[in-house]
C-alpha positions in Angstrom: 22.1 34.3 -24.6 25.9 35.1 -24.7 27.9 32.3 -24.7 31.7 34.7 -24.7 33.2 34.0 -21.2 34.0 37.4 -20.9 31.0 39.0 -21.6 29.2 36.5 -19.3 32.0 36.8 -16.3 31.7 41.0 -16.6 27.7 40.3 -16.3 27.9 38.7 -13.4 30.3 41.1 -11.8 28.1 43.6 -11.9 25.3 41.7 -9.8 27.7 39.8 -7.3 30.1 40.3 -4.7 34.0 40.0 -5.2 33.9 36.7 -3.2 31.1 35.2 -4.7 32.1 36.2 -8.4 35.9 34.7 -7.1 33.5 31.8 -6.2 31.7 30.8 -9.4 35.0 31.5 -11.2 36.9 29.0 -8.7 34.1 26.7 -9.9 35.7 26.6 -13.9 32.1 25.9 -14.9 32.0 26.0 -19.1 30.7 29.1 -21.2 27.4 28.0 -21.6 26.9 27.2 -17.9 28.4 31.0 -16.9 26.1 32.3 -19.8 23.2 30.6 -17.9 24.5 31.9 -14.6 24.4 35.9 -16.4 20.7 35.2 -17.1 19.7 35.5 -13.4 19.3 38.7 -11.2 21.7 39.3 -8.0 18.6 37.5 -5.7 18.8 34.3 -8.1 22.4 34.2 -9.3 23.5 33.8 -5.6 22.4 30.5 -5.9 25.3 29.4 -8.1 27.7 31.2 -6.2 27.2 29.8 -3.0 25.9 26.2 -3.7 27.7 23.3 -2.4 27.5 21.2 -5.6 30.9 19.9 -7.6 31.0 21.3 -10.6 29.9 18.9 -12.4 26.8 18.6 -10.3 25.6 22.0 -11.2 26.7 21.6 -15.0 24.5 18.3 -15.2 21.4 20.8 -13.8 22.1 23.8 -16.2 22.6 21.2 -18.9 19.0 19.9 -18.1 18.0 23.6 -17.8 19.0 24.4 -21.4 17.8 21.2 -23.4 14.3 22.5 -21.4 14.0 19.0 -19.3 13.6 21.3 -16.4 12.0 24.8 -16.4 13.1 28.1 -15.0 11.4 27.6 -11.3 13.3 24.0 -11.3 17.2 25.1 -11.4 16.4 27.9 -9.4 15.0 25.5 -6.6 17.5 23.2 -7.1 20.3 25.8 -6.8 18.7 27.5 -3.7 18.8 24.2 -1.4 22.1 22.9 -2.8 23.3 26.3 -0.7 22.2 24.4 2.2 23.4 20.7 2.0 24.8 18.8 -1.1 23.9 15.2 -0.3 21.3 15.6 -2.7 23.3 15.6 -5.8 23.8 12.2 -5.6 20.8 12.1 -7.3 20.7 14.0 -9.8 21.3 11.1 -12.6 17.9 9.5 -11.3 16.4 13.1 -11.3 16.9 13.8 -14.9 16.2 9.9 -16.3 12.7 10.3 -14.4 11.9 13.6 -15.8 12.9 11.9 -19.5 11.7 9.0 -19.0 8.0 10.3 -17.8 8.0 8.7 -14.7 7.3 12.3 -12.8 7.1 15.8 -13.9 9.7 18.2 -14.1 8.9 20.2 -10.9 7.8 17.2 -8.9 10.9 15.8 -9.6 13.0 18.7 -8.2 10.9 19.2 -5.8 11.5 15.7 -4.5 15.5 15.8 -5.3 15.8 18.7 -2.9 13.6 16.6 -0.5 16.3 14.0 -0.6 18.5 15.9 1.4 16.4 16.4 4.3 13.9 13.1 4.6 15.4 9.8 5.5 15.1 8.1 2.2 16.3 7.7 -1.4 15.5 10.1 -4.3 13.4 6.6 -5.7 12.2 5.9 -2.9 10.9 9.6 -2.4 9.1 9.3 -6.2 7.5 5.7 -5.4 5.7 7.4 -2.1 4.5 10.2 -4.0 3.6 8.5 -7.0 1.1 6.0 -4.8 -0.7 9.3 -3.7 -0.4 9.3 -0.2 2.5 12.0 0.0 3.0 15.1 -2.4 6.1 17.1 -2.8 6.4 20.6 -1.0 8.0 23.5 -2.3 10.8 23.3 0.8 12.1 20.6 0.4 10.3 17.8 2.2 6.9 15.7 1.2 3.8 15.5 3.2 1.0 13.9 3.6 -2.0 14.2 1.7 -4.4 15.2 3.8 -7.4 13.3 2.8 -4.7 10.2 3.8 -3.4 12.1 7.0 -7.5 12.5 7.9 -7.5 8.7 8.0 -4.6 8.2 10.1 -5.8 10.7 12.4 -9.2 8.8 12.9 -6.8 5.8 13.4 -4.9 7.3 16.6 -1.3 7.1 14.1 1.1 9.6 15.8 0.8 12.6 13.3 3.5 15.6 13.1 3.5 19.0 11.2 5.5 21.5 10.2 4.9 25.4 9.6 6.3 26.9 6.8 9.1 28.9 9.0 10.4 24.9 9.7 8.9 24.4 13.4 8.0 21.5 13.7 4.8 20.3 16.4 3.0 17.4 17.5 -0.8 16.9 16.3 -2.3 16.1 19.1 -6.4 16.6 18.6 -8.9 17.3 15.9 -8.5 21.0 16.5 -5.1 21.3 15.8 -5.2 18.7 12.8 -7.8 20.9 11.2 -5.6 23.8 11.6 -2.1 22.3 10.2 -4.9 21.7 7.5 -6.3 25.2 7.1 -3.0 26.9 7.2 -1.4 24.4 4.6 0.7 23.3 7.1 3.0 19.8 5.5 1.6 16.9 8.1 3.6 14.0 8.4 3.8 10.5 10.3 6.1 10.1 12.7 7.1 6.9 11.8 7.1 4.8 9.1 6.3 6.3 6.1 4.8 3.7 3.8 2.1 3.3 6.4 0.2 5.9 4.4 0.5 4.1 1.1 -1.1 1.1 2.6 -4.0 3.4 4.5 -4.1 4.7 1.0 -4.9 1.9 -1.1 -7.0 0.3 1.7 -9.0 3.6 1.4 -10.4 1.9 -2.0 -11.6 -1.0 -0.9 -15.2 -1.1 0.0 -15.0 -2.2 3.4 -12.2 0.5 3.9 -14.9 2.4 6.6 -15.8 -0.9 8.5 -12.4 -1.6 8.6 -11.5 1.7 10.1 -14.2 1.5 12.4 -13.0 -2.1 13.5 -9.3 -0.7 13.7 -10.3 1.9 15.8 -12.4 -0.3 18.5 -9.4 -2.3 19.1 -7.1 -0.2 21.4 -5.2 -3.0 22.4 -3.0 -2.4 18.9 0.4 -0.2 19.3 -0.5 2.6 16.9 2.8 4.1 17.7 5.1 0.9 16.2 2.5 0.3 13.3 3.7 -0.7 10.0 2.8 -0.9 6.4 2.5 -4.9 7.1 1.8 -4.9 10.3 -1.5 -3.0 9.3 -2.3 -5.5 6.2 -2.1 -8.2 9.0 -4.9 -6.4 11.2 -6.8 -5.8 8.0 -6.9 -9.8 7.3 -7.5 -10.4 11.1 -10.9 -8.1 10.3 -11.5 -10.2 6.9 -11.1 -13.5 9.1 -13.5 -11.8 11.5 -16.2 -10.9 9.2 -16.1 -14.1 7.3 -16.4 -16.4 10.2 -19.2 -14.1 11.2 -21.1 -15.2 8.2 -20.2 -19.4 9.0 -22.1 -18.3 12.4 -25.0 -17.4 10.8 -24.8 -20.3 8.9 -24.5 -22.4 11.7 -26.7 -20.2 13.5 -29.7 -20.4 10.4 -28.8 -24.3 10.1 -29.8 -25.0 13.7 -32.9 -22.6 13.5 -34.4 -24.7 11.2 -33.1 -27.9 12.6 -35.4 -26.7 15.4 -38.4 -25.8 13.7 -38.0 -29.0 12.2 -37.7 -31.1 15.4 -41.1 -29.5 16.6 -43.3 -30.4 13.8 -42.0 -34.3 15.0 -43.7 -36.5 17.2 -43.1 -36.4 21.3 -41.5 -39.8 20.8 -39.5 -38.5 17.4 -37.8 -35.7 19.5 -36.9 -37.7 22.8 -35.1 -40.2 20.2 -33.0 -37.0 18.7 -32.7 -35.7 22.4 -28.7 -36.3 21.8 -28.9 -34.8 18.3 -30.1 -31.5 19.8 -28.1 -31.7 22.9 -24.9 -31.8 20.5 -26.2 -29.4 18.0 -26.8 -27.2 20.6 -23.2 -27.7 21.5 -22.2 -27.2 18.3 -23.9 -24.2 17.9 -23.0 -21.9 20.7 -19.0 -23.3 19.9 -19.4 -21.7 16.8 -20.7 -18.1 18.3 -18.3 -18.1 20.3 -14.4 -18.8 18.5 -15.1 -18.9 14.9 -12.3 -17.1 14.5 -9.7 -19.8 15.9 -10.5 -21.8 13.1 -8.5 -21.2 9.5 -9.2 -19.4 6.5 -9.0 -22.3 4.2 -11.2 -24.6 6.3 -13.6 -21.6 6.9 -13.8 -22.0 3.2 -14.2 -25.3 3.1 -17.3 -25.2 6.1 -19.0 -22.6 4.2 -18.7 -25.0 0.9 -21.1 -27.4 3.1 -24.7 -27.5 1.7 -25.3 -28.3 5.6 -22.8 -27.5 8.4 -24.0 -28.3 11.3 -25.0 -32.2 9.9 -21.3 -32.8 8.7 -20.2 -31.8 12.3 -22.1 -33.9 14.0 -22.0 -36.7 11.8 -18.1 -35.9 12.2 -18.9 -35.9 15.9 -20.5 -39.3 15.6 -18.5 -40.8 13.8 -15.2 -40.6 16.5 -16.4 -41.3 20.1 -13.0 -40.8 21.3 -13.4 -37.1 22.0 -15.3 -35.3 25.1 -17.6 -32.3 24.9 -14.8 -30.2 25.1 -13.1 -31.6 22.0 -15.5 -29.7 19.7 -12.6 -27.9 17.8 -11.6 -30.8 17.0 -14.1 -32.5 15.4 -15.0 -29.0 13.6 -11.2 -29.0 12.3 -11.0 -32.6 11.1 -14.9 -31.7 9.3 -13.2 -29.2 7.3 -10.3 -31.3 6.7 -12.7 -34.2 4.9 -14.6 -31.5 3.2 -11.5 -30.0 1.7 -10.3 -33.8 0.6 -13.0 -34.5 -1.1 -13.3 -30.9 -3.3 -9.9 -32.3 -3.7 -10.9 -36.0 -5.2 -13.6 -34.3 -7.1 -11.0 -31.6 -8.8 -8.6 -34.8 -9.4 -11.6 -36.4 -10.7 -12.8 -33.8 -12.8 -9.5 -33.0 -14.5 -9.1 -36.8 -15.4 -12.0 -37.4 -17.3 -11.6 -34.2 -19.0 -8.1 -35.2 -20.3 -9.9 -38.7 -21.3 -12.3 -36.9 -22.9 -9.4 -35.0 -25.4 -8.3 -38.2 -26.1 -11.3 -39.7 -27.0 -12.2 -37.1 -28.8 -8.9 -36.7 -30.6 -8.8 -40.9 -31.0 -12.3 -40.7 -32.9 -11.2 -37.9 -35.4 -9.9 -39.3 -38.8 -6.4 -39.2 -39.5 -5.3 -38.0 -43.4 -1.5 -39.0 -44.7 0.0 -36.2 -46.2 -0.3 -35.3 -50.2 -3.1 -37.8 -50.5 -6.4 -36.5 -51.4 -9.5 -36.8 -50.1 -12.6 -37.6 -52.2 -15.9 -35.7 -51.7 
C-alpha cells in the first residue's frame, strides 16, 4: 500500500472523474485514508467520492478497515449506502465498539449500521432485535424476519409485508404468496411493531407454544393489526389462567364424582338427610364449569392447594347464611382467601420454630474462652 499523497491522488485520477477526484480531494481525508481509497477499482472507489459522510466519518471506517475490525465487503457496503443518506453515521462509534467488543460480527454489524438509515430505529436497537433471533440483517440495508418467526405470525393473522430485492414493497396477504416472498428470498417484515417477533420468538420455546397458537388463533375477537410485544404476553397469561382453571374444574369436577358414588352406597334415609349437601354441591359444581376463569391466579393456587375443594366450599358455604344461590363467587373467593391465610400461619409458623431451633441448638453447644485449652 502507498501511503505518498501524490502517488495515491495520481492513482485515483486515473479511475475517477475530474469532479469526483475534485471530490475526495475537497474531502482532506489523510494519506493513509487516500492510500486506502487507490486500492479500489473505478466501480468501488466511487463510493468514497460520492458518499455523504464528514470526513471524519469515513476516516473512522477506513481506520476500522486497516486495523482489520471490518473486512473488505464491510467498507465497501458501508461506503455504497453512505452515497444514499448519511444519518447513519451517527453510529458508527457503536458500530466499531460492537464489532470489538464481540457483541456481533463484523459484517452483521455493517450490515445493520446501513440498516439504521432506512428502519425506524437505533443502530442498538437494530443489534438487540437481531441478536434475539427473530430478525437477520440483509445485504440492502434493512432486517427481516426470520422466516421460521414470520411463519408463526402468519398462522397468527399478524399483518405481514415484503419486499423484492428491486425495493417494491407488497402486502402478504395469503399462504401462497407468503410461501413465495419465502422461495424467492424475499425480506418479510411486520408491519407494525417490531419486537412482536421477539416475543413470538421466545414463546416459540415454550412447550405449550402450539396450544397457545392454536388458542390465539380461535379467538378472532383480538386486534391482530394493533398487537404488541405485551399486549401478546397478556393473551398468553389469559391462555395460562385458562388452562389452569381448566384443571381446578376437573378437580371440582372429579371431587363431586366421587362425592356421588359415595352418596349411593348410603342408605335411602343417609341421602335424603344430605339432600342439601348435593343440591349445593351440585351448585357448586356447574359454577365452577362455567367461570373458573373469573377467579384469580393466586387463589386458583390456593383452591388447587385443597386436599378437597368442593368440602371447603361448602363448608365455606355453611358456614355464612347471609348469601343467596347466586353469591357462589363469593363464597368460592372468601374459601381461597382462608386457604391462602392459613399456608400463611403455617409458613409463619414454620419459620419460627426453625429460628428457635438455631437457638437451641446454638444455646446447647459449649462455649470455649479464648487461649484456654481444652483437655482430652
Amino acid at each position: 500500500m502507498t501511503t505518498n499523497r501524490e502517488d495515491s491522488i495520481a492513482e485515483l485520477a486515473e479511475v475517477l472523474t475530474k469532479e469526483q477526484l475534485a471530490n475526495i480531494i475537497s474531502h482532506n481525508y489523510s494519506d493513509q485514508a487516500l492510500a486506502v481509497m487507490a486500492e479500489f477499482d473505478r466501480g468501488y472507489v466511487e463510493r468514497f467520492a460520492n458518499t455523504l459522510y464528514e470526513t471524519e466519518s469515513m476516516e473512522k471506517i477506513i481506520v476500522a478497515y486497516r486495523n482489520r475490525i471490518i473486512d473488505w465487503k464491510d467498507i465497501l457496503h458501508i461506503a455504497e449506502y453512505s452515497c444514499y443518506d448519511y444519518s447513519s453515521e451517527e453510529y458508527i462509534d457503536q458500530f466499531i465498539r460492537s464489532i470489538e467488543s464481540k457483541e456481533v460480527n463484523h459484517t452483521t454489524a455493517a450490515r445493520i449500521l446501513t440498516a439504521t438509515a432506512y428502519e425506524p430505529d437505533t443502530y442498538k436497537g437494530l443489534v438487540e432485535l437481531v441478536k434475539s433471533g427473530a430478525y437477520y440483517p440483509t445485504q440492502y440495508a434493512s432486517i427481516g424476519l426470520n422466516y421460521r418467526v414470520a411463519a408463526q405470525l402468519r398462522d397468527m393473522g399478524i399483518p405481514l409485508t415484503a419486499m423484492r430485492k428491486e425495493g417494491i414493497y407488497y402486502n402478504l396477504a395469503d399462504k401462497s404468496e407468503f410461501d413465495e416472498a419465502v422461495k424467492n428470498g424475499d425480506r418479510i417484515k411486520l408491519v407494525k411493531f417490531p419486537k412482536l417477533a421477539v416475543t413470538v420468538n421466545e414463546m416459540m420455546t415454550y412447550p405449550d407454544w402450539q396450544d397457545f397458537k392454536a388458542w390465539f388463533i380461535r379467538h378472532t375477537a383480538i386486534d391482530r393489526e394493533t398487537l404488541t410485544s405485551i399486549g401478546l404476553s397478556d393473551q398468553y397469561r389469559y391462555f395460562s389462567m385458562e388452562r389452569y382453571a381448566d384443571k381446578l374444574v376437573e378437580k371440582v369436577a372429579a371431587e363431586h364424582t366421587a362425592f356421588i358414588s359415595d352418596m349411593k352406597q348410603r342408605q335411602p334415609e343417609e341421602i335424603i338427610g344430605s339432600a342439601y349437601e348435593i343440591v349445593i354441591k351440585e351448585q357448586i359444581k356447574a359454577f365452577m364449569t362455567e367461570v373458573p376463569q373469573i377467579i384469580h391466579e393466586n387463589k386458583v393456587d390456593a383452591l388447587m392447594s385443597s386436599r378437597n375443594t368442593l368440602d371447603d366450599i361448602y363448608k365455606e358455604w355453611l358456614s355464612d347464611d347471609v348469601f343467596a344461590d347466586t353469591d357462589i363467587e363469593i363464597i368460592v373467593d372468601n374459601t381461597a382467601d382462608k386457604l391462602i391465610a392459613a399456608k400463611e400461619r403455617e409458613q409463619k409458623l414454620a419459620a419460627e420454630l426453625a429460628k428457635k431451633a438455631v437457638t437451641e441448638d446454638m444455646q446447647d453447644k459449649p462455649r470455649f474462652k479464648p487461649g484456654k485449652k481444652t483437655r482430652r
